[in-house]
C-alpha positions, 0 to 999 in steps of 0.5 A: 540741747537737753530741749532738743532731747526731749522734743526726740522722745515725743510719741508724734504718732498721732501727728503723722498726717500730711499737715506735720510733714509738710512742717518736716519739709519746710524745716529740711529746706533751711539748708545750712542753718538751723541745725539742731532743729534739722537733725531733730525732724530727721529724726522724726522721719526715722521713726516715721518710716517705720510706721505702717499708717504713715504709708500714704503719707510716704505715697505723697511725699518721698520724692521730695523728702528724698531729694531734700536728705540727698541735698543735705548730705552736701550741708556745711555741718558733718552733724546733719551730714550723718544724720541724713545719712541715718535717715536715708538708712532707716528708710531704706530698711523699712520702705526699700522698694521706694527707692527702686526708681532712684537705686543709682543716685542713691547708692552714688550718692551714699558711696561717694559720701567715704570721700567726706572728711569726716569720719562720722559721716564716713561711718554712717554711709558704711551703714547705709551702704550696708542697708542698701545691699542688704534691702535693695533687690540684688540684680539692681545693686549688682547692675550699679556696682559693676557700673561702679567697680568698673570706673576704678576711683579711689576711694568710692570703688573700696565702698563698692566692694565692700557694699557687693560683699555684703550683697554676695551673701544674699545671693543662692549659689545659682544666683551667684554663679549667674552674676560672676560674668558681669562682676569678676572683671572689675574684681579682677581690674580692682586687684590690680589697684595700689591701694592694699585696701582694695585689694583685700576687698576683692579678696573677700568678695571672692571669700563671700563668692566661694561660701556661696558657691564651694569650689565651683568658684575656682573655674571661673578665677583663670584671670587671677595671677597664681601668687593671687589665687594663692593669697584667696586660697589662704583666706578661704581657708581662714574664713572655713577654719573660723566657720568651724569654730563658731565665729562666722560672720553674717552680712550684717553689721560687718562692712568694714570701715576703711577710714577707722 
């Protein structure tokens, strides 16, 4: 293992030519074995992504690397797993507009992965669910959420939730206000859901919305049971007395991990 350590720290700038992906490739198609060298070229893909000169490397490449980290997130080791879940996360974060053509495989993809055992794996599509929200353009995140919120299935509709929380804050008060017809009803459907976990998403979905909007938020809640509107008025008025201490959060780094 100390090997592979080391091997992490190599500068392999200089090798990050067409030849050297094609080695990256090759050892990402050894699906369920050969597991510490996987993970050790992922992670060379991480820091690849973040290179400017690599782009016409990504140009000729990323459709393959990408459909080679989907297929391992489905590998027998929850150690690879997390690692393609991270590398999927560092790409995203620097190359978003690549995954423009694959948004709604890649966001099922990433939120199914809260159904894994393990809770590495969980954490690490938290993660990636966060950068997808925080990286995508919102109208195609909003368009395959709402999909999601809609079909209502435990536990991928909680990683939904929590995922347009996070992409609510990205929004203007405008863009906000435009996007509440298409997700309000599946917030509303989801309230209704036995699990308090979703429940207390919804909740701060609409605590998102209303610092985003003010009070405009209001008219647009008629739906909501008054013993609900009553709970959401208790949240807000939370989040407001927390802003005013100096402990308001921003979108990043606050996707709460429901399997903790």
């Amino acid at each position: 293992m100390a090997a592979i350590d080391n091997e992490y720290d190599y500068d392999f700038s200089e090798d990050a030519t067409d030849d050297f992906m094609l080695q990256i490739l090759k050892e990402l198609s050894n699906h369920n074995m050969r597991y510490e060298e996987r993970k050790m070229k992922m992670h060379y893909l991480s820091r690849l992504a973040k290179d400017p000169a690599s782009k016409n490397v990504w140009d000729k490449h990323f459709r393959t690397i990408f459909f080679l980290l989907l297929e391992t997130l489905g590998d027998n080791d929850e150690s690879v797993r997390a690692r393609s879940l991270r590398t999927l996360k560092e790409i995203v974060a620097h190359q978003a507009d690549r995954f423009n053509d694959f948004a709604e495989l890649t966001i099922m993809r990433v939120l199914e992965a809260h159904k894994d055992a393990s809770k590495e794996v969980r954490r690490n599509a938290d993660l990636t669910a966060e950068a997808l929200a925080l990286y995508l353009h919102h109208s195609i995140s909003l368009r395959i959420l709402k999909a999601i919120m809609d079909a209502n299935q435990y536990p991928v509709n909680l990683a939904a939730l929590q995922m347009l929380r996070v992409v609510i804050g990205g929004l203007t008060s405008e863009e906000c206000a435009k996007s509440l017809p298409d997700i309000l009803p599946g917030i509303f459907k989801n309230f209704q859901h036995r699990e308090s976990s979703v429940r207390k998403a919804c909740v701060l979905c609409l605590v998102r919305a209303h610092a985003i909007m003010g009070d405009e938020l209001w008219s647009h809640l008629k739906p909501l049971e008054p013993s609900k509107i009553k709970l959401l008025g208790v949240y807000i008025k939370r989040e407001q007395d927390k802003s005013k201490l100096g402990g308001a959060k921003t979108a990043s780094g606050e996707f709460d991990t429901m399997n903790d």
